[in-house]
N, C-alpha and C positions, 0 to 999 in steps of 0.2 A: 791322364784324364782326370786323376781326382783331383787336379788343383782350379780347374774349370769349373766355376758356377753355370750350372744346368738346370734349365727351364721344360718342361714337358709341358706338351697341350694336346691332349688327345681329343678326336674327332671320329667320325665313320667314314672319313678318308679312307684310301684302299694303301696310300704309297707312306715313306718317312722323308721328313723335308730338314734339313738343317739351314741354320742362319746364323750369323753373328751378329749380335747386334751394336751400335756405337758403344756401347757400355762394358762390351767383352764378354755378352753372356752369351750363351751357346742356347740358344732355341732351339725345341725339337719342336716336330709337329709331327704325330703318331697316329694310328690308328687305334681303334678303342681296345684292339683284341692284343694286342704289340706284348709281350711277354717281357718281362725284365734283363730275359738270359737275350732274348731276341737285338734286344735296344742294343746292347752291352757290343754283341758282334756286328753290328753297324758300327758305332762309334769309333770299334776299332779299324776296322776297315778305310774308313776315311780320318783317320787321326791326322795327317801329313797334311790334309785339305784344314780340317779344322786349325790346326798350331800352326798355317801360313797364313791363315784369315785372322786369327788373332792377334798374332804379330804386326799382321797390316795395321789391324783398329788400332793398336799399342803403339803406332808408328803415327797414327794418323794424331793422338793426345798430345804427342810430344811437341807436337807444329808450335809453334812462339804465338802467342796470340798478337793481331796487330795491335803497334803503339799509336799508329799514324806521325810520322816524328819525322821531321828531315830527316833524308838519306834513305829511308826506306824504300824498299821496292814492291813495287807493285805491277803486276802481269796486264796485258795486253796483246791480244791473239799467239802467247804462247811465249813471249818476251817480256824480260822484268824490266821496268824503268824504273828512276828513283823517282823519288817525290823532296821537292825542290820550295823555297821562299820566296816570294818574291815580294817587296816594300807596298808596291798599291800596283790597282786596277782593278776593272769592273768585273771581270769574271772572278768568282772564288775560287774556282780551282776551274786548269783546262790543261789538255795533253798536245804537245808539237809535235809530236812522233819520234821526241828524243827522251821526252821527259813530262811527269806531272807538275804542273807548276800551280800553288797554292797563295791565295792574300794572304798575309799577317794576320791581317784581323778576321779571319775565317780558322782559326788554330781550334776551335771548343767544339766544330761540326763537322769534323773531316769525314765521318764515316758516311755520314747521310749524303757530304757533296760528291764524294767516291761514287758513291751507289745512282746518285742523280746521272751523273755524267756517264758512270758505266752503262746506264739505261738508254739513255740519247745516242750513244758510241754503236752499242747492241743495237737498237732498233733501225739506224742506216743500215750498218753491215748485215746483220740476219735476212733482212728484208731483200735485200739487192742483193745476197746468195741464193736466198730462198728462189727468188724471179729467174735467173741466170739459171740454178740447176733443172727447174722446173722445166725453161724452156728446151735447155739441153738436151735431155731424159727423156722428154714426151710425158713427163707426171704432171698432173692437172692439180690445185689445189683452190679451195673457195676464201680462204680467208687466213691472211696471216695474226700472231696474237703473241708478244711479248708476254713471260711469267715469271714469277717472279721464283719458281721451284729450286731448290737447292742441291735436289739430287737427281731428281727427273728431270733431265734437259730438254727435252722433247716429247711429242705427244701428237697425236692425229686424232681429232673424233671422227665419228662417224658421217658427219656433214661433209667433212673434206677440209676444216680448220684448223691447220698446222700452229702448234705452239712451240714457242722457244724460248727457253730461259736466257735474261738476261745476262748471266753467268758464265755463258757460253763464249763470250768476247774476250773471257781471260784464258780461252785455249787453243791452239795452234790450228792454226787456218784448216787444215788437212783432216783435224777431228770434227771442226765444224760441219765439213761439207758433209762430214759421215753420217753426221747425227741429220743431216738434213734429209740429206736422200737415206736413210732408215725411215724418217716420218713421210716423206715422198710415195717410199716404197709401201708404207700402208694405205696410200688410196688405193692399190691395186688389190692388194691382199690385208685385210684389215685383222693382222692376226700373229702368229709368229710359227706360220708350220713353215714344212718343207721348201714350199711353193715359195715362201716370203721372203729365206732367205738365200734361197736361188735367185731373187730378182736382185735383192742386196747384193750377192752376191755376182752378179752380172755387171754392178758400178762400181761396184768398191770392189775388187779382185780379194786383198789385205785385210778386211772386213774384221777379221778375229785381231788384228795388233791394232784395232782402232777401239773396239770393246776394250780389248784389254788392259789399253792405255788411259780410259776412263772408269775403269775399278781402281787401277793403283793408285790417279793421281785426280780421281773426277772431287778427291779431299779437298784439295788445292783449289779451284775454285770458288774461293769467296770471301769476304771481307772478315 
């Protein structure tokens, strides 16, 4: 544990909260009264949790930042296509289901035409999942809402306004639907007890290898 930079934030919380954050620092969050010997047998306790989570973040810097450069690939409900040249035509960049295919003369903006198009891709697909599970399921919802969040995929307010991250298109059909009826499942229960994720758990039988597949890899979504 000494080679881990450690943050403390105490409060008049009653519980100790650990976090890592993208930077690899180990966040506590304590109570005011927390003793030092106290901290000390926590931390040990969950050592194996913390050097799994670090290792992730340490896993997560190493990713090759994108060049945007022929032959690279880039994801699509869960699948990587490359990204392709093409001489001339009107669209800058557009996807055939085999491949991304790019103008010449569109090489200086590839990220933003990425993210244009991944937006347009996301807002049929999310939408006509969103309608389809809804109607499935019996979950009522008032309003759909494209976001732009990068780790938060999802969201319900209180209104009944389902939001979806755009980002959500570069992950396998199967996680989508999860993340969907999880926000679904909070018009019913607008919360995360018991109740909520027994109704989760009533759609999604798998429910924990769908969370868990968006901790390891929810990195990987995004330009």
């Amino acid at each position: 544990m000494n080679n881990i930079r450690l943050k403390i934030i105490r409060s008049r919380r009653r519980t100790v909260g650990l976090e890592i954050t993208e930077a690899g620092e180990l966040l506590v969050r304590a109570p005011e009264n927390l003793s030092k010997a106290q901290l000390e047998v926590i931390l040990q306790k969950h050592q194996r949790w913390i050097a799994r989570k670090i290792a992730l973040v340490s896993q997560r810097t190493k990713v090759v930042s994108r060049r945007y450069q022929p032959g690279e690939k880039f994801l699509y409900l869960g699948k990587e296509y490359p990204l392709l040249l093409r001489p001339h035509g009107q669209m800058s960049l557009s996807f055939d289901g085999q491949a991304f295919w790019l103008a010449e003369n569109s090489q200086t903006k590839v990220k933003s035409l990425f993210e244009k198009l991944y937006k347009k891709l996301a807002r049929h697909y999310l939408s006509s999942r969103l309608k389809t599970l809804s109607k499935s399921y019996g979950l009522n919802y008032k309003k759909f809402r494209l976001s732009s969040a990068r780790t938060r995929f999802g969201s319900c307010s209180l209104r009944g306004t389902i939001s979806l991250s755009w980002r959500l298109i570069m992950a396998p059909p199967e996680i989508i639907d999860y993340v969907i009826i999880h926000e679904l499942a909070h018009t019913k229960e607008n919360n995360h007890s018991k109740n909520f994720w027994k109704l989760v758990a009533y759609f999604v039988p798998d429910y924990k290898e769908k969370r868990r597949w968006l901790r390891t890899n929810g990195f990987r979504l995004n330009l």
